[in-house]
N, C-alpha and C positions, 0 to 999 in steps of 0.2 A: 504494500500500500504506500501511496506516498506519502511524504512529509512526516514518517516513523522512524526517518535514519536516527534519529536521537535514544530509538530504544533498543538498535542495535547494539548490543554485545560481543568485541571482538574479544574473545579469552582465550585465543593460541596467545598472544601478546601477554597476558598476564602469570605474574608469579604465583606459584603456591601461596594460599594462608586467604587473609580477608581481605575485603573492598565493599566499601561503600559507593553505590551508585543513589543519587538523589533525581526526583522530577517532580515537574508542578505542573498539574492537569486541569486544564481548565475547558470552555467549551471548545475551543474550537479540536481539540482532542477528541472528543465524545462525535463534532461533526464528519469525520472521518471515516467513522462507523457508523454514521444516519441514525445515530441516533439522539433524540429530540426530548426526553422525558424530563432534563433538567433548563430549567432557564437561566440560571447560571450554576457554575463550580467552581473550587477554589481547593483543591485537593491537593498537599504535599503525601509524595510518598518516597518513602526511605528503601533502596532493598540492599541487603547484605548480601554479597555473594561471596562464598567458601569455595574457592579452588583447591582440589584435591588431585591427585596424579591420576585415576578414575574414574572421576565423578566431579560433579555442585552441588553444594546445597546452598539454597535460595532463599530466602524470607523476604517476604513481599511488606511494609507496613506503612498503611496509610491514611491520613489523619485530616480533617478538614471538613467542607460544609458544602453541600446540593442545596438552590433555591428550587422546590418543587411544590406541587400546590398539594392545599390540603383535601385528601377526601371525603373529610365533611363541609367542611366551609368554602371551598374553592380559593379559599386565602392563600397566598405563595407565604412564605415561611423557609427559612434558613435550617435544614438538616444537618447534625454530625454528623461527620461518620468516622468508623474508628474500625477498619479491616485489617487481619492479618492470613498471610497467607504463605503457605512453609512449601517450598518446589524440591525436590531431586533430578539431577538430571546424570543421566548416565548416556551411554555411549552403546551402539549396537548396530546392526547389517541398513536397516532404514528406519527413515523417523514415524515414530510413533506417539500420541500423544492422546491414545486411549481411556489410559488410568489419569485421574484428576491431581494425585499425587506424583506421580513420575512421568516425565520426560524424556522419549529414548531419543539423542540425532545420531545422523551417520557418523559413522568413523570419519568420512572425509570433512565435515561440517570445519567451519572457523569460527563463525558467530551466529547466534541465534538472538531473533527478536523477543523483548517482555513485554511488548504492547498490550497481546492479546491477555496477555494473563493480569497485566494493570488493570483492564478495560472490566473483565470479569470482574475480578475484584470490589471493583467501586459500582455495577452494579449489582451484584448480587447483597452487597452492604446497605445496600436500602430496605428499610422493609416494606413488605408488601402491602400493609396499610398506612398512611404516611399522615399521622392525624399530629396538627396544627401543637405546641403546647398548651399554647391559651385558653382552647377547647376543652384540653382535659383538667385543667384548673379553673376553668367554668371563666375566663376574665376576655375571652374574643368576646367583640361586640360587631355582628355582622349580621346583614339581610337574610343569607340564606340560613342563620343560626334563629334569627329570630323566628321565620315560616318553620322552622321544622319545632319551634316548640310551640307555634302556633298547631299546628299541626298535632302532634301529640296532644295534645289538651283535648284539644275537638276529640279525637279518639278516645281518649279515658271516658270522657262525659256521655260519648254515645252507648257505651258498653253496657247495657241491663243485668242485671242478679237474674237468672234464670229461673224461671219457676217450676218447683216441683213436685213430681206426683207425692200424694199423699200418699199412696198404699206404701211407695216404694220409703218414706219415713218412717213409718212404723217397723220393715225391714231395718234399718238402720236400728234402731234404738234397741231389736232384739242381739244384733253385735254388741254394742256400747253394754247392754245388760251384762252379758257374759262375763265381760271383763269385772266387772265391779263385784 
């Protein structure tokens, strides 16, 4: 994809031990991948890469805020988010990238991309319901908050006590006997 050369990884070049790679995600990252669910982001993400004679280990860790709306209120609202994400990558005949945990590239590979796996990352660290805080501290003051308690209201009040049969009360009262 274009404009990803930043999350290439060339590790023939790199020594055994650790590294710190850093990036900051914002939309125009997300627009790459068509996708649209955030109106803005502001995502730092840290990842450590362990070079071993072998193998990587990877730790993805990213920290930061999605403006996305709310799905009660339709309010936009600033989201944490706070994702970690542990990669292995090992070496093998071709790439494979089945298991969610491990990573196999060719033997001949030099660098592999962490786009996709950032990308993942940040959104699967959303949740699937994305409710406002204001909302659940009861302190938004919004239209579509107001109709739906309008709403509600109208509902309780419609609701009648059911009436019922008489024979089936006397039923009743020969349980409740029992017990006592």
């Amino acid at each position: 994809m274009k404009d990803l050369k930043e999350f290439n990884i060339p590790f023939v070049g790199l020594k055994e031990g650790k590294h710190l790679f850093e990036y900051n995600i914002d939309n125009t990252f997300f627009e790459i991948y068509n996708y649209s669910e955030f109106n803005n982001s502001n995502v730092h993400v840290a990842l450590e890469f362990v070079k071993k004679s072998t193998l990587f280990e990877l730790v993805f860790k990213a920290s930061g805020t999605v403006n996305v709306p709310c799905d009660v209120s339709n309010e936009d609202f600033d989201l944490e988010i706070k994702s970690e994400l542990p990669l292995l990558v090992k070496f093998g005949p071709e790439y494979n990238d089945e298991n969610e945990e491990i990573l196999i590239l060719p033997h001949e590979a030099y660098q592999f991309s962490v786009a996709q796996f950032i990308y993942e990352m940040i959104v699967l660290a959303v949740p699937f319901k994305r409710v406002h805080p204001k909302v659940l501290d009861g302190t938004l003051q919004s239209e579509a908050l107001n109709k739906l308690q309008e709403l509600t209201i109208v509902k309780e009040t419609t609701v009648q006590k059911e009436a019922t049969d008489p024979r089936w009360d006397k039923l009743k009262n020969l349980i409740t006997d029992k017990k006592t």
